[in-house]
GUSE-507435 format. One record per atom (N, C-alpha, C): residue number from 1; chain; atom name; x, y, z. Coordinates in nm, 2 decimals, decimal comma. Each point is the difference from the previous one (the first is absolute). Layout:
BEGIN
BAVO   seq   mol   atom        x        y        z
BAVO   NUM     A     CA        X        Y        Z
...
END
This chain:
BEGIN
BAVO   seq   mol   atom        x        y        z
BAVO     1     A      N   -11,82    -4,10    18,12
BAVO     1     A     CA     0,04    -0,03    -0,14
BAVO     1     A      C     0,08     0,12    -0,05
BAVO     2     A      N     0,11    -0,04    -0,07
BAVO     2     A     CA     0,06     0,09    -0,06
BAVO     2     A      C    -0,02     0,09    -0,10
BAVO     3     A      N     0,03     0,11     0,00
BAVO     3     A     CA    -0,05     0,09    -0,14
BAVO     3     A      C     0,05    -0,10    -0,14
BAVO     4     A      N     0,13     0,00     0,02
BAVO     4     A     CA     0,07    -0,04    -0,13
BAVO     4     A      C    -0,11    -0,13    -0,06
BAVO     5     A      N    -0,06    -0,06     0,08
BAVO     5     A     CA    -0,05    -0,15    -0,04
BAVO     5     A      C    -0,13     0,03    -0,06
BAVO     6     A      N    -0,04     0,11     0,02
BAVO     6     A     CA    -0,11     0,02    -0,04
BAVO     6     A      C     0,04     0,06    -0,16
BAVO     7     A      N     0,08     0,11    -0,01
BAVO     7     A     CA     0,02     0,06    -0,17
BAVO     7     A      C     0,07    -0,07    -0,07
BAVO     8     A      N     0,11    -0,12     0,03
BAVO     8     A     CA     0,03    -0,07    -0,09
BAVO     8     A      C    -0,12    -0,10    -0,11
BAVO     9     A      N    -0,10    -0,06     0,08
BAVO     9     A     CA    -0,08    -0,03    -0,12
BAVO     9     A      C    -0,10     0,07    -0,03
BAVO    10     A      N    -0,04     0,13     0,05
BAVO    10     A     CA    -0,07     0,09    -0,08
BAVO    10     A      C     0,05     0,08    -0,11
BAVO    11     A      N     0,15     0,00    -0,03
BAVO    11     A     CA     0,05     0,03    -0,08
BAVO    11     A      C     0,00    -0,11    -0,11
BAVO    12     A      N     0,02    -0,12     0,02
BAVO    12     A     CA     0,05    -0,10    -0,10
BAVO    12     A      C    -0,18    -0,02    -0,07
BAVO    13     A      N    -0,07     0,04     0,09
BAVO    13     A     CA    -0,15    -0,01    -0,08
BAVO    13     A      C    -0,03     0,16    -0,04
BAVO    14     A      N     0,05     0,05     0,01
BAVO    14     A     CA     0,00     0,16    -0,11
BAVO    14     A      C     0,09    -0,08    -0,12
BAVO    15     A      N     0,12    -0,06     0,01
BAVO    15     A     CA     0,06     0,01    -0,14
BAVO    15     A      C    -0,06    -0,12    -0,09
BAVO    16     A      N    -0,09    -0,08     0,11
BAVO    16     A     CA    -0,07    -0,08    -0,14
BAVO    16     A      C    -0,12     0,03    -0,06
BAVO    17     A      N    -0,10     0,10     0,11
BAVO    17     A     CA    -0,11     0,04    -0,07
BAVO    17     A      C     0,02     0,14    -0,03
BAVO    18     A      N     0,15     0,09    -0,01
BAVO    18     A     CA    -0,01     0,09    -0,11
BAVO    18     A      C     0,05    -0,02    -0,11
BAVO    19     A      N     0,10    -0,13    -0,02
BAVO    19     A     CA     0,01     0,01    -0,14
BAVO    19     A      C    -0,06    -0,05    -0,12
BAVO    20     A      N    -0,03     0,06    -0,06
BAVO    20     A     CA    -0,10    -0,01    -0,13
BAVO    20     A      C    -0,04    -0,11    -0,05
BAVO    21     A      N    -0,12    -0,07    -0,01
BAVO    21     A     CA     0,01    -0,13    -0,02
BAVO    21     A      C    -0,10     0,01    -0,17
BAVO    22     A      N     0,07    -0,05    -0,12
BAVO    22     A     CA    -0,04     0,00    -0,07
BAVO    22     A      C     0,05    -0,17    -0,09
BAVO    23     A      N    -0,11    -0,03    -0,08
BAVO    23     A     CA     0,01    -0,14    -0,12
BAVO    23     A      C     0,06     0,03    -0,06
BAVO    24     A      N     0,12    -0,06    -0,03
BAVO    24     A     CA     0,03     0,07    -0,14
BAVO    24     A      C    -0,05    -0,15    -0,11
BAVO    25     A      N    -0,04    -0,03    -0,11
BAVO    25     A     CA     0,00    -0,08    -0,06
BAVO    25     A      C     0,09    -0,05    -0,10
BAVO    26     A      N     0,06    -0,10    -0,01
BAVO    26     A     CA     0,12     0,00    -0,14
BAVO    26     A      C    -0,08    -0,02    -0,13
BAVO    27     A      N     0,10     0,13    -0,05
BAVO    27     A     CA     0,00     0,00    -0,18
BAVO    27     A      C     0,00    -0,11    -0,06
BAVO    28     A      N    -0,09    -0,05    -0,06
BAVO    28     A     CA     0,01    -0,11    -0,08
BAVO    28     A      C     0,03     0,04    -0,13
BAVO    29     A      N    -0,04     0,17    -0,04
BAVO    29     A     CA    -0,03    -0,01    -0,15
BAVO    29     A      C    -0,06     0,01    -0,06
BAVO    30     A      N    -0,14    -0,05     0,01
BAVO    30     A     CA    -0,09    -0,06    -0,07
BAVO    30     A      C    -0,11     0,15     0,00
BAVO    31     A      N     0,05     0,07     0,07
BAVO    31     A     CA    -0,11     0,13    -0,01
BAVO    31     A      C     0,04     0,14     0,10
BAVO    32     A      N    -0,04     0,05    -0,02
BAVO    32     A     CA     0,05     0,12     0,03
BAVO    32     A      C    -0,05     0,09     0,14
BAVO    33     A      N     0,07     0,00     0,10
BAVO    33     A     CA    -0,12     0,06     0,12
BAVO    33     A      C    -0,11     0,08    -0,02
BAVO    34     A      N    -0,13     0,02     0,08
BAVO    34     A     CA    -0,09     0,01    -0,01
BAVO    34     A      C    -0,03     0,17     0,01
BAVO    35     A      N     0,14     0,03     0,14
BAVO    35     A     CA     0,02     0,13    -0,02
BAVO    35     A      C    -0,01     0,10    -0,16
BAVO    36     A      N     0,08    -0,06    -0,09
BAVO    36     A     CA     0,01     0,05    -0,12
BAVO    36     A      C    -0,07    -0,05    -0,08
BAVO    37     A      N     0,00     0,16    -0,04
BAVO    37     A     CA    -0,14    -0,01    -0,10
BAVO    37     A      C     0,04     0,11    -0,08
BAVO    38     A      N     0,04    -0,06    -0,16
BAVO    38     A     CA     0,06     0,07    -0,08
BAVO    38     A      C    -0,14     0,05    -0,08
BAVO    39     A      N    -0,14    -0,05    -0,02
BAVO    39     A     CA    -0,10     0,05    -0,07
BAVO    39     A      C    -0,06     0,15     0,02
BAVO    40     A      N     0,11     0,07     0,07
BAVO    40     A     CA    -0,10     0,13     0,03
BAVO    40     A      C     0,14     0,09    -0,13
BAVO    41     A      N     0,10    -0,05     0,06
BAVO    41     A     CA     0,15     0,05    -0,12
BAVO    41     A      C     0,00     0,01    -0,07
BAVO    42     A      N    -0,05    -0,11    -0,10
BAVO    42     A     CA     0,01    -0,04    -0,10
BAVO    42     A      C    -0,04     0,12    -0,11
BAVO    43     A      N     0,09     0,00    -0,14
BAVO    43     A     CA     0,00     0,09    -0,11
BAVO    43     A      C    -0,05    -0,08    -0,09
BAVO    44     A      N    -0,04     0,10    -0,10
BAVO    44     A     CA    -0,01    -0,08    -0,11
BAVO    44     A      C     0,18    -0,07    -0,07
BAVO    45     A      N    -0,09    -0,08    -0,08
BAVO    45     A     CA     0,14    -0,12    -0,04
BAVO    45     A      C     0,02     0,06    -0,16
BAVO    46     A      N     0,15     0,05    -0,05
BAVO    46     A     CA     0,01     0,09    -0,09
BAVO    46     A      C    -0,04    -0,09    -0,11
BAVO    47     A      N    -0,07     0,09    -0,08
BAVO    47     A     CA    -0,06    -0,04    -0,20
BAVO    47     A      C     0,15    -0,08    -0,03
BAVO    48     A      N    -0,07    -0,16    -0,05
BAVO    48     A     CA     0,03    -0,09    -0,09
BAVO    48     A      C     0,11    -0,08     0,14
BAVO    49     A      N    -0,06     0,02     0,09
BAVO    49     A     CA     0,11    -0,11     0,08
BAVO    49     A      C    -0,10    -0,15    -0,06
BAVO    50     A      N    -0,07    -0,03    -0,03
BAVO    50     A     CA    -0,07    -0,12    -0,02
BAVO    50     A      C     0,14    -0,03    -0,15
BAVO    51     A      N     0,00     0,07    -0,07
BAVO    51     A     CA     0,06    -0,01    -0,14
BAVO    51     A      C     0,14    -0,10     0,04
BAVO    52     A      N     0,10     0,07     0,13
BAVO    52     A     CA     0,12    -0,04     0,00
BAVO    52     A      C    -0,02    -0,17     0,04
BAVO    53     A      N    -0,12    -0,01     0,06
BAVO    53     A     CA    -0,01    -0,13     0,06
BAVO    53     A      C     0,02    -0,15    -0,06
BAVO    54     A      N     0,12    -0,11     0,00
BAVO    54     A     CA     0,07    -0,10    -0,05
BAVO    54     A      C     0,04    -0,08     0,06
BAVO    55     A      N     0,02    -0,12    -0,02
BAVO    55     A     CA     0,11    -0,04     0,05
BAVO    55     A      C     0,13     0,01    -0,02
BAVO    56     A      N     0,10    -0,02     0,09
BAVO    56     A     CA     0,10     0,07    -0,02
BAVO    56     A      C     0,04     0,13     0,00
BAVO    57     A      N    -0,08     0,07     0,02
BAVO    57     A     CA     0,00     0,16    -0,01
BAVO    57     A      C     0,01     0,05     0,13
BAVO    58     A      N     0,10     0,10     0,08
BAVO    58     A     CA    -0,02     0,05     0,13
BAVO    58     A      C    -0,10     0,10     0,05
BAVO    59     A      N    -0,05    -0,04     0,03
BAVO    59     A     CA    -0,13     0,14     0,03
BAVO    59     A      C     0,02     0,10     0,08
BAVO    60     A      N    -0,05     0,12    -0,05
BAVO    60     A     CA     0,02     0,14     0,07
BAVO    60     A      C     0,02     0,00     0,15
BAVO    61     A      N     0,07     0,07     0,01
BAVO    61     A     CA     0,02     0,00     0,17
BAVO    61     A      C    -0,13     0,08     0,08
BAVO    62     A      N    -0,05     0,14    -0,08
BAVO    62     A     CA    -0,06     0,06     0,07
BAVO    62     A      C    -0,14    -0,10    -0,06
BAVO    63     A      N    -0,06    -0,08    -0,09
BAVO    63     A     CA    -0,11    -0,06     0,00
BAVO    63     A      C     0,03    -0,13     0,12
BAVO    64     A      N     0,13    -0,03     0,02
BAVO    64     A     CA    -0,02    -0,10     0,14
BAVO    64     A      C    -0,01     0,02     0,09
BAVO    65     A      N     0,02     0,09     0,05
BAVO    65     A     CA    -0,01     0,11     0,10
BAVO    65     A      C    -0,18     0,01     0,04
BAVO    66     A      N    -0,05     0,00    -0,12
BAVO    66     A     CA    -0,18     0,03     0,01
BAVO    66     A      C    -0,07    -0,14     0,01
BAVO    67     A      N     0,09    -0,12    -0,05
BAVO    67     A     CA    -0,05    -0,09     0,03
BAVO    67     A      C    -0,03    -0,04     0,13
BAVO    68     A      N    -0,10    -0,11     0,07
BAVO    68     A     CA     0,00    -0,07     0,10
BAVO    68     A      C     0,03    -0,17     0,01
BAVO    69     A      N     0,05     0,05     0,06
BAVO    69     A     CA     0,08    -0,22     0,01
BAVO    69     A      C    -0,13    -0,08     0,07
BAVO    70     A      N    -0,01    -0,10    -0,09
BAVO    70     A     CA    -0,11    -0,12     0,00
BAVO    70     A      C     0,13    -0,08     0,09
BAVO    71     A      N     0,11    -0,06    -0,06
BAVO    71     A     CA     0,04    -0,10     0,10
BAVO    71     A      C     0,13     0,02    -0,07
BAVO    72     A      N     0,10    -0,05     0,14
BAVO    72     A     CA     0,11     0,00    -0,07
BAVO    72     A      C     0,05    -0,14     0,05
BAVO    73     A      N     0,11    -0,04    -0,09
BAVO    73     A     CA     0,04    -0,15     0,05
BAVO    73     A      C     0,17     0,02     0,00
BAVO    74     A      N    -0,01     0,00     0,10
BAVO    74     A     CA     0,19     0,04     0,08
BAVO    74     A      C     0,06    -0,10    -0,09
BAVO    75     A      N    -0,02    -0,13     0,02
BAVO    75     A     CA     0,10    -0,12     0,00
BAVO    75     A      C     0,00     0,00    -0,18
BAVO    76     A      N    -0,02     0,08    -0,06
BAVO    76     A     CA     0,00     0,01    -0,16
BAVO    76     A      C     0,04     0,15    -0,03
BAVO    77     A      N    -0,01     0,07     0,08
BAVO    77     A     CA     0,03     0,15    -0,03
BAVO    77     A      C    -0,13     0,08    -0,09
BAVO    78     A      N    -0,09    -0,04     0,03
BAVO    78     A     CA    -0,11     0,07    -0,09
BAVO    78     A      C    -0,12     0,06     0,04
BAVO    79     A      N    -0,08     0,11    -0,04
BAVO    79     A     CA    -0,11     0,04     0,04
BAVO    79     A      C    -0,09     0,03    -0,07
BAVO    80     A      N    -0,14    -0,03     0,01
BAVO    80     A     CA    -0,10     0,03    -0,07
BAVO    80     A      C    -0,10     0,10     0,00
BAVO    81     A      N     0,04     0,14    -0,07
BAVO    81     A     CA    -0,04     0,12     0,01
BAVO    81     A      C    -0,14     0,05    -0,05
BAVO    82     A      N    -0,10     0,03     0,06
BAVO    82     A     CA    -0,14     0,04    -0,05
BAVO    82     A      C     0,05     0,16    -0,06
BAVO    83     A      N    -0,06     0,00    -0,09
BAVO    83     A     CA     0,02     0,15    -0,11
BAVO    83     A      C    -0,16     0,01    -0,09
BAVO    84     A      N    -0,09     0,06     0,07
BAVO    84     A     CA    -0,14     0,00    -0,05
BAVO    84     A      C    -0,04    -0,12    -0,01
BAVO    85     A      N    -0,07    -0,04    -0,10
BAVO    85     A     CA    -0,07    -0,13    -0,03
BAVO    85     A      C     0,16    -0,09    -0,02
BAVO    86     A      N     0,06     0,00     0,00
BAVO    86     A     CA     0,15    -0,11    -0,05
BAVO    86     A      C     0,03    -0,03     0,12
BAVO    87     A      N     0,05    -0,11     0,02
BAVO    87     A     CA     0,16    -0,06     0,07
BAVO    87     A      C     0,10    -0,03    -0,04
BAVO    88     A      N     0,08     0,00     0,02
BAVO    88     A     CA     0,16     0,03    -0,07
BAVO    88     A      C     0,03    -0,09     0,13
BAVO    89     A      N     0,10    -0,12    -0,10
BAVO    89     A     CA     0,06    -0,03     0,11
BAVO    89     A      C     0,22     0,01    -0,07
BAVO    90     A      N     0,08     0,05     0,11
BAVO    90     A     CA     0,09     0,05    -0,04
BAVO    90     A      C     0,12    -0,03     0,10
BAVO    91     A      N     0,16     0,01    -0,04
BAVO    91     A     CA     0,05    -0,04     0,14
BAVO    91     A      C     0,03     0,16     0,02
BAVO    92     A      N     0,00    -0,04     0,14
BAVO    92     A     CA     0,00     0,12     0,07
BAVO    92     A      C     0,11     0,08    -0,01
BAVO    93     A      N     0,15    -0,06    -0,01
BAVO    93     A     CA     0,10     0,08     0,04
BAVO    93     A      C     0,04     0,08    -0,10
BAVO    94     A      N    -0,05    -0,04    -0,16
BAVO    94     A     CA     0,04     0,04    -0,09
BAVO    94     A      C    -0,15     0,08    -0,09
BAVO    95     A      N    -0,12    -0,02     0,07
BAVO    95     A     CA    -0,11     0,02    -0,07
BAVO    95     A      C    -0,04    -0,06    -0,16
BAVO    96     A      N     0,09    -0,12    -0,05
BAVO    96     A     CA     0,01    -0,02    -0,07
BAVO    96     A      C    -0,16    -0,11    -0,06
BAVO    97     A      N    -0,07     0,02    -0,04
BAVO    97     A     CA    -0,12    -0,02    -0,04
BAVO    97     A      C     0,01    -0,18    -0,05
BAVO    98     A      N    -0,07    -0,10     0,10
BAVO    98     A     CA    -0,02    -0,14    -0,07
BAVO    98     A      C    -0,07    -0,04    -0,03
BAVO    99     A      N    -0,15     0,06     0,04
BAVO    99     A     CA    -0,12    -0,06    -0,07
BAVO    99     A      C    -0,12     0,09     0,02
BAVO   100     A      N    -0,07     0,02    -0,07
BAVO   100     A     CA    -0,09     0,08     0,00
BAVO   100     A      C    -0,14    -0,11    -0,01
BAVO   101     A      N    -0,09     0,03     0,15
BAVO   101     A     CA    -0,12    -0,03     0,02
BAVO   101     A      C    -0,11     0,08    -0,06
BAVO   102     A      N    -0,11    -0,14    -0,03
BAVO   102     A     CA    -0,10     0,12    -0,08
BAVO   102     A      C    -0,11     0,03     0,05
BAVO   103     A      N    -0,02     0,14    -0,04
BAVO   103     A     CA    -0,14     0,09     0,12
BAVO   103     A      C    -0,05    -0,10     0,07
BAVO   104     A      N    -0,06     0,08     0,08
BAVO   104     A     CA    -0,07    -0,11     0,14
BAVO   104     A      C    -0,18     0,11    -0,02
END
């Protein structure tokens, strides 16, 4: 038997069981990987952000930033932001405030 016959498929079985085999899952949206975990980060949320809260009103960037997304719905452009006891639901691209949920 030939040398060559022999490392051609020990090679082709190195390149399938060295390269990295990982799931990736598709993004639906709907929540946020598991890896992240913004609750150790988190700041306090600055005096009277509850005040600015409206409809129609854009909400602070750095209080959205502290929020956590309950759900977002792509095919409307919107997301539903937990901010303490509140949900805010708001479109995303503009942060522009459409309905405000009450305490949970």
């Amino acid at each position: 038997m030939k040398l060559s016959a022999l490392i051609l498929p020990a090679t082709i079985s190195l390149l399938f069981f060295a390269a990295p085999l990982q799931a990736v899952a598709a993004d639906r949206g709907h929540y946020a990987p598991q890896s992240i975990d913004k609750s150790g980060l988190q700041q306090r949320l600055p005096d009277g952000w509850r005040t600015e809260l409206s409809k129609g009103k854009v909400l602070n960037y750095d209080v959205y930033k502290q929020g956590k997304v309950v759900y977002r719905d792509a095919s409307q452009g919107t997301v539903a932001l937990r901010l303490e006891n509140k949900v805010i639901r708001l479109v995303e691209s503009t942060r522009e405030i459409v309905d405000i949920l009450h305490p949970f």
